[in-house]
Structures are given as structure tokens and as C-alpha cells.
C-alpha positions as CSV (number, residue, x, y, z in Angstrom):
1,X,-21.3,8.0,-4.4
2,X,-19.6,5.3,-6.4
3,X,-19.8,1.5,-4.4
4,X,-17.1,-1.1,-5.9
5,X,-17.0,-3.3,-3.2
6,X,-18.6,-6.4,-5.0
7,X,-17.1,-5.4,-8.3
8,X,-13.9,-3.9,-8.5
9,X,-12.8,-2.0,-11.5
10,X,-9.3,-2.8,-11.8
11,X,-9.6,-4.7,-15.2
12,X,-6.6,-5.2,-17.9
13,X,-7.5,-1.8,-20.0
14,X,-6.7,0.7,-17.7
15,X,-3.7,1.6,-15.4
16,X,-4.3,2.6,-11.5
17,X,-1.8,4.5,-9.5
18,X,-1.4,5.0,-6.2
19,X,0.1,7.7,-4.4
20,X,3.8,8.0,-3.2
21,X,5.5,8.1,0.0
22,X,3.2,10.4,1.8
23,X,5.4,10.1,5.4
24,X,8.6,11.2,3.8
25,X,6.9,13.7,1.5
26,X,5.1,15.2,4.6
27,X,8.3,15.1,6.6
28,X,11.5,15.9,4.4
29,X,9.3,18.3,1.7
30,X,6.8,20.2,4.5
31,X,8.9,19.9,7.6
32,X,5.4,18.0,9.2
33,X,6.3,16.2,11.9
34,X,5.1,12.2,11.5
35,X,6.1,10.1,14.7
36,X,6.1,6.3,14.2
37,X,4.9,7.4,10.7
38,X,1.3,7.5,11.8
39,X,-0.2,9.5,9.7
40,X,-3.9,9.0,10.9
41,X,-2.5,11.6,13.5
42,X,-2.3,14.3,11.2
43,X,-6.4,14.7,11.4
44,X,-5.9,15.6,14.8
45,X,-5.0,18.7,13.5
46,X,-8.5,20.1,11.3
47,X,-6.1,22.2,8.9
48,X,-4.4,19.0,7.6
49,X,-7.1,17.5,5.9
50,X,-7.1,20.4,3.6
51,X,-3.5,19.5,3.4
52,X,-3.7,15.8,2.7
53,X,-6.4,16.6,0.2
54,X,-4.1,18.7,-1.8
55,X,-1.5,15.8,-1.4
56,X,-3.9,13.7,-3.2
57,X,-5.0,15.9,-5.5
58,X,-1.7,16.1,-7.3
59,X,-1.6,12.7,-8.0
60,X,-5.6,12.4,-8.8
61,X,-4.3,15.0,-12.0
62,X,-2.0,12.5,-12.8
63,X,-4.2,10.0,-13.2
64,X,-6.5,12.1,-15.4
65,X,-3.9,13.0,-17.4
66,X,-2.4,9.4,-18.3
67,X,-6.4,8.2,-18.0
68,X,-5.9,6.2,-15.4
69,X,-7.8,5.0,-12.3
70,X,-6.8,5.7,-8.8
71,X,-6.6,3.8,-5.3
72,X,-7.2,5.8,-2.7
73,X,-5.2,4.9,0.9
74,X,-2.8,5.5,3.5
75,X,-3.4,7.0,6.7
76,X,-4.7,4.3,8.5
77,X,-1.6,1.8,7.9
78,X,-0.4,2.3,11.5
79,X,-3.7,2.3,12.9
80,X,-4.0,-1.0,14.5
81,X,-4.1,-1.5,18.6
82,X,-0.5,-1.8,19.0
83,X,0.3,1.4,17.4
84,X,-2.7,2.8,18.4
85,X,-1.9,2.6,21.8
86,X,1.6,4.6,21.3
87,X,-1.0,7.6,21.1
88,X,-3.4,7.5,23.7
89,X,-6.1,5.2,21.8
90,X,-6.0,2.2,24.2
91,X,-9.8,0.7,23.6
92,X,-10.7,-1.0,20.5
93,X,-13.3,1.4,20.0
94,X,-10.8,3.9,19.7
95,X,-8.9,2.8,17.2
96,X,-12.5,1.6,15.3
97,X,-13.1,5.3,15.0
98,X,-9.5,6.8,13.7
99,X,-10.0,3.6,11.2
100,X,-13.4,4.8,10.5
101,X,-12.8,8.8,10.4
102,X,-9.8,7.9,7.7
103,X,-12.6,6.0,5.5
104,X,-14.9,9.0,6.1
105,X,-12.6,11.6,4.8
106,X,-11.1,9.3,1.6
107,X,-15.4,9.0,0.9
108,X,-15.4,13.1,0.6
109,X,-12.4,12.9,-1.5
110,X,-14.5,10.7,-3.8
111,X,-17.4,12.6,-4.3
112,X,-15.2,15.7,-4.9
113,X,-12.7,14.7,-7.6
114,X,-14.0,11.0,-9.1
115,X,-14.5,11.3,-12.9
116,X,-16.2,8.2,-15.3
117,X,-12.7,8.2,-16.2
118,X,-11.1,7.9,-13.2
119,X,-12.6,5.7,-10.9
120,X,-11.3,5.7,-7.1
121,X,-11.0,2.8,-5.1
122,X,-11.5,3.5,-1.7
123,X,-8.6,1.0,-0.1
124,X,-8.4,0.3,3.5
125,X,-4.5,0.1,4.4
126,X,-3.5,-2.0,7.0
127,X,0.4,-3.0,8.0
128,X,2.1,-5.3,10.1
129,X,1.6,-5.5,13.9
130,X,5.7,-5.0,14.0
131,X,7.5,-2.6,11.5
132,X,7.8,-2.6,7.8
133,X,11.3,-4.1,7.3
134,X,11.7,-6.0,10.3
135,X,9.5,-8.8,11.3
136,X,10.1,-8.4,14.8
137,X,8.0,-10.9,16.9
138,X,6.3,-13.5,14.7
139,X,2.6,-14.7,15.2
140,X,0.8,-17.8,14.4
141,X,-1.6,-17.7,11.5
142,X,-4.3,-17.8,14.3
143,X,-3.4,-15.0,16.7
144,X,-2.1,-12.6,13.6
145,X,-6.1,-13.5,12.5
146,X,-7.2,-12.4,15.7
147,X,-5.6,-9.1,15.8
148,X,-6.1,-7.8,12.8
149,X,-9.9,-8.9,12.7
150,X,-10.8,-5.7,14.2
151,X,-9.3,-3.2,11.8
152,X,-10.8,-5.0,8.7
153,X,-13.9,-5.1,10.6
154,X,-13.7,-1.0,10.7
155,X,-13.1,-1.0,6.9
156,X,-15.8,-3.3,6.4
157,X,-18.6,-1.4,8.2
158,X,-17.0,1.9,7.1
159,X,-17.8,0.7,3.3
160,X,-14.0,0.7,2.2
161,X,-14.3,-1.0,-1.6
162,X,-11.0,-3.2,-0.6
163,X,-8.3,-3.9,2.7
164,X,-4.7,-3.4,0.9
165,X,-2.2,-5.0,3.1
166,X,1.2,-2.9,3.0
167,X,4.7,-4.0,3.7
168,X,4.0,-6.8,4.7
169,X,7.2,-8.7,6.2
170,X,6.3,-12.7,7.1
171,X,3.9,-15.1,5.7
172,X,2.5,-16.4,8.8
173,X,0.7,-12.9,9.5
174,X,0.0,-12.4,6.2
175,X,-1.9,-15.8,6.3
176,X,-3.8,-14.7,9.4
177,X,-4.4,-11.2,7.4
178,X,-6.1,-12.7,4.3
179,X,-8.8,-15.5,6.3
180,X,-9.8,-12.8,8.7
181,X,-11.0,-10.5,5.6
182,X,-12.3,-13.6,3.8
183,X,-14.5,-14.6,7.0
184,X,-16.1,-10.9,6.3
185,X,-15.9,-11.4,2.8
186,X,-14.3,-8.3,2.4
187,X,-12.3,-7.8,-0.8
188,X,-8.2,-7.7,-0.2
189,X,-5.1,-7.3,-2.0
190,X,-1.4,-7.9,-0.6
191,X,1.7,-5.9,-1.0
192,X,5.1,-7.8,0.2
193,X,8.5,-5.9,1.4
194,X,11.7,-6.9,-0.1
195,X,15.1,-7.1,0.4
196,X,18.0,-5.9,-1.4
197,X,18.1,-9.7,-2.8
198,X,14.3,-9.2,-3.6
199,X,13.5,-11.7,-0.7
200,X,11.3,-11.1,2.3
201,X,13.1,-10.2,5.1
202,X,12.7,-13.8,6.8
203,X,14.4,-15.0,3.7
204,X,11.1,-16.6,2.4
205,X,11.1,-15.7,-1.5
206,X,8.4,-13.7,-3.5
207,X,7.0,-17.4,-4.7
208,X,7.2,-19.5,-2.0
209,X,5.5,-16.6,0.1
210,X,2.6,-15.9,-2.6
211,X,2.2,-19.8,-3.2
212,X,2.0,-20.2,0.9
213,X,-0.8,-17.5,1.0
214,X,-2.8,-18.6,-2.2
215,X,-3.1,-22.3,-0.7
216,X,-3.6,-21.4,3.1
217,X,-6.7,-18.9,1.6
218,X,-8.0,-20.7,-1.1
219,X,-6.1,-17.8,-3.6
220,X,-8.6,-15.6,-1.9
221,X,-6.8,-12.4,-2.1
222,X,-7.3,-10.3,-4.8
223,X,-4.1,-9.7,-6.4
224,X,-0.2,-9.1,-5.1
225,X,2.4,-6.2,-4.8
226,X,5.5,-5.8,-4.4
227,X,6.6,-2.4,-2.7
228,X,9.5,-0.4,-0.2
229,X,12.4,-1.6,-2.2
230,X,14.0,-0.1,-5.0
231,X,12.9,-1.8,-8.8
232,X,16.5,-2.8,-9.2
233,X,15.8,-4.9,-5.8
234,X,13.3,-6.9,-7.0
235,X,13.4,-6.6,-11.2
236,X,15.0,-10.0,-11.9
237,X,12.1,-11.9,-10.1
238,X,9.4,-10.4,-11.9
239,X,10.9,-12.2,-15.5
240,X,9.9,-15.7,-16.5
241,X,6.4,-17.5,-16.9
242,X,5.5,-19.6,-13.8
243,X,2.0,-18.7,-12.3
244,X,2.8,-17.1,-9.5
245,X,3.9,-14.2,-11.6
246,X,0.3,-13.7,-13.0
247,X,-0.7,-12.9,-9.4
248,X,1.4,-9.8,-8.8
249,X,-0.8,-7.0,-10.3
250,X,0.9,-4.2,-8.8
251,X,4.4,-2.3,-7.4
252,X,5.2,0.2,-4.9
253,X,9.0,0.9,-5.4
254,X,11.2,3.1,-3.1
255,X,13.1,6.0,-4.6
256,X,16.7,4.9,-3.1
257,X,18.8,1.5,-3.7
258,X,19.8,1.9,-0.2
259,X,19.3,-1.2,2.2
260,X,16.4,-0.8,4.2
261,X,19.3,-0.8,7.3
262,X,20.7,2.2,5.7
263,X,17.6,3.7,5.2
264,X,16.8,3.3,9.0
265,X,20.5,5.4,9.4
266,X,19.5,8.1,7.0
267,X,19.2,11.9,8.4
268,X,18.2,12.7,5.0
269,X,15.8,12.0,2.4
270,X,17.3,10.1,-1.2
271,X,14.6,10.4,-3.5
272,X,16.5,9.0,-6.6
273,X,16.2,10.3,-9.9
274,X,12.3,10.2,-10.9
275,X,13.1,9.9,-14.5
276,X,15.2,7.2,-14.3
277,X,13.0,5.6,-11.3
278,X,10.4,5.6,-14.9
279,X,12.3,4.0,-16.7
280,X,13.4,1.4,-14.1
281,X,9.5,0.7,-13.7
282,X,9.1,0.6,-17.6
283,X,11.7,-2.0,-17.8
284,X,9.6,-4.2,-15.5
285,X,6.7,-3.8,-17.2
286,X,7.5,-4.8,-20.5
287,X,8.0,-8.4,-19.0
288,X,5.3,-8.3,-16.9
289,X,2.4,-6.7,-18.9
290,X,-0.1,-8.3,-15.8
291,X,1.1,-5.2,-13.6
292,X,-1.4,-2.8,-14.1
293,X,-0.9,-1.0,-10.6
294,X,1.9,1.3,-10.9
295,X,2.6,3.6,-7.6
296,X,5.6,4.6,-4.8
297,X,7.0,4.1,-1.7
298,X,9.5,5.8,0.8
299,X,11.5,8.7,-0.8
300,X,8.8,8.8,-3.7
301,X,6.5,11.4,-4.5
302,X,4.4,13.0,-7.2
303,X,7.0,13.1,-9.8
304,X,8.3,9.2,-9.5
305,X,4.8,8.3,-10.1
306,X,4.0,10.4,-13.0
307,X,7.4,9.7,-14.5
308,X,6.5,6.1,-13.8
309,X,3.2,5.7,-15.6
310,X,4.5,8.0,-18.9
311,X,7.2,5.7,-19.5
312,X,4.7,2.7,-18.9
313,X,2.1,4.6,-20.9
């Protein structure tokens, strides 16, 4: 079984994807129900792991195909005591073991389908203690350390290679996020959502919010993202040559241009046009050759991401 905790292969010769929008996949391509988009539930059901394998699987051909590396996560981005708790798991050590059953399943995936050529990064995704695109009820630095000490603490013991934190909506939490994984020196990357105006949605920019992180963590985190926004959203911030750039490694794009509020009105799915999603992603790359971690968000699936990494091939 491959251990990259301590040394992470994500290096500047090789592309790694991630996978797409699993929730809307699951719920506008296979009718699977997916209630506060917590998809840890699905293992609930013993049939669905063989499903979400098979999910996975498409995209691990993808990255075989394009040689490419893979990071493998998801599932557990809901599964923190707040939203926990919407499902009957109302003790920490409930939620410790969904956190740690999701680890246990993505470390069988491994030994089944990892290659020399594609290595898989076991990633431990953890979101906001609100919702994605809205911030909701701030915390402090100190209590959003507090609360989300616990589900890094399952990745950690669990042997996750790295926490990614997704969609992640204020700085103040994301703060809080980043010291509580570097008191357990656990390795951590951090994806930020956007706006239509490619601004967080309290109106901090991309800079000001990476810059805030880097010197409130010592730049402990491992690298940046940007995702759950469409590449027209956030392409113009992504050109230029300040430092901050050099820190965002990766981007996690929605399908649709809609606004985030129209998305929330939507009774069905826009996925976009993958091959033009490509080419949207290409764009961005060639200014920004430091983006070597190319996946999808909402309304994406298999095909947005391959059609992303053969244009950026």
C-alpha cells in the first residue's frame, strides 16, 4: 500500500485530476437521492460502494490515459458534527467513524487500481461548518480551529496522505482550518469558492484571502484551488505575475456560468458544453503553467475533466 503522507508526489512533471461533481452526477445522471449533498450516506447502503467505485474508476482511466496522477476524495466533505448531526450521528465518535470508514474504502480503491504511473493521493475532504456559497454564521479563527480539529484528527489517524479543504467561503475559518492540521502536522491544501466577480462571497479577493492565510499559518498549507464557479468567473485573476499566483496549484470549475443564486433555483442540471469547458481550462493554463491540478465541480462529470486535461495536455 503506497504511504505519501511525508512526501507528496504532486511535483511539476505530471498533471493530477480529480474527480467531478459526484452529488449532481449521482443525482441528475442515476436518479440517487443525495440529501444535504452528503454523500458519506451513500455507504449506508452496501451496494453503493460498488457504485462509487465505478464512479471513480472512470476517471482513474482518464488519468491513465493522459498519464496523469489522481487525488482521491469526496465523500466525507459534509461529514463534520454539524452536518453529522442532520443524520442521526450526534457523538463525535460517530462522526470519527463515517470520517474513518470513507478513508477505509478510498485505501481499497488504492490497492486495486494504483499504477507506478498513476499515483493516488488519498485526500481527506473537509468543507465549511455552513454551506458552500454562503458563509452563513462566521467563526473566529479560534472556535473554526476547534471544530474542525476533530475531523482532521479522523484523517490523520485514518492515514489520509493530505486534508483538502473544499469550498471554502471566509478566511477567518479557513485560518482556523489550516493551524488545526498544522498542530497535527498533517499535510493540507485549500480550495476557495468564487463569485461571479471571482471574489469570495464576503467580498474578500482570491489575494488578499490567500495572503491572509499564508501569514496567519506561516504559508503552511500546501498549495491553493480555486473551484464551484465557472472558469469564465475566475479566468482574469489567474493572469499576471505577483506571488500569490504561484500558490494556486489547482481548479475545480463548475460546468454552468450561472450565479451560484441561480444555481440554488435550478430544477435541473446545466452541465455546459464539456468541450468548450476544455478549452475554457486550457486558456487558463497557458498563463498559469503552476496549475498542475486540473478537476470539476457542480454540473461536471467524467467528460469535463477528460476534455479538460486533453486540451491542457
Amino acid at each position: 500500500m503506497a504511504k505519501y503522507r511525508n512526501n507528496l508526489p504532486l511535483d511539476q512533471r505530471k498533471f493530477f485530476l480529480t474527480d467531478g461533481g459526484m452529488e449532481t452526477d449521482f443525482i441528475f445522471h442515476h436518479g440517487i437521492d443525495i440529501p444535504h449533498f452528503a454523500t458519506f450516506e451513500l455507504l449506508k447502503d452496501p451496494a453503493m460502494e460498488q457504485k462509487i467505485e465505478d464512479y471513480f474508476i472512470q476517471y482513474f482511466d482518464i488519468a491513465k490515459k493522459y498519464n496523469a496522477g489522481f487525488i482521491l476524495g469526496g465523500l466525507t466533505w459534509r461529514a463534520n458534527n454539524d452536518w453529522g448531526g442532520k443524520f442521526g450521528y450526534t457523538t463525535p465518535e460517530a462522526v470519527d467513524q463515517i470520517n474513518k470508514k470513507v478513508i477505509g474504502v478510498f485505501e481499497n480503491m488504492r490497492r486495486r487500481h494504483e499504477t507506478a504511473d498513476m499515483p493516488i493521493i488519498i485526500s481527506g475532504s473537509l468543507g465549511p461548518r455552513g454551506d458552500g456559497y454562503d458563509p452563513g454564521n462566521l467563526m473566529t479563527i479560534t472556535q473554526a480551529q476547534h471544530y474542525h480539529s476533530s475531523q482532521i484528527r479522523s484523517f490523520y489517524e485514518s492515514g489520509a496522505d493530505i486534508v483538502s479543504a473544499l469550498t471554502m467561503t471566509n478566511v477567518d475559518e479557513t485560518i482556523g482550518i489550516v493551524l488545526a492540521a498544522k498542530e497535527m502536522a498533517m499535510p493540507i491544501s485549500v480550495s476557495f469558492t468564487v463569485e461571479t466577480d471571482g471574489k469570495l462571497p464576503t467580498c474578500e479577493t482570491i489575494k488578499d484571502a490567500i495572503e491572509k492565510v499564508d501569514i496567519a499559518t506561516e504559508d503552511y498549507a500546501e498549495y491553493f484551488m480555486i473551484n464551484c464557479a465557472h472558469p469564465t468567473h475566475f479566468a482574469n485573476i489567474l493572469r499576471g505575475d505577483e506571488n500569490y499566483l504561484n500558490r494556486i496549484s489547482g481548479i475545480r470549475a463548475n460546468a454552468s456560468r450561472c450565479s451560484h443564486a441561480e444555481l440554488d433555483e435550478a430544477s435541473e442540471l446545466d452541465d455546459g458544453n464539456p468541450h468548450e469547458f476544455g478549452l475554457e481550462y486550457k486558456e487558463i493554463l497557458d498563463h498559469s503553467s503552476h496549475i498542475k491540478i486540473i478537476g470539476g465541480c457542480c454540473g461536471t462529470d467524467h467528460r469535463h475533466v477528460e476534455q479538460a486535461i486533453k486540451a491542457c495536455s
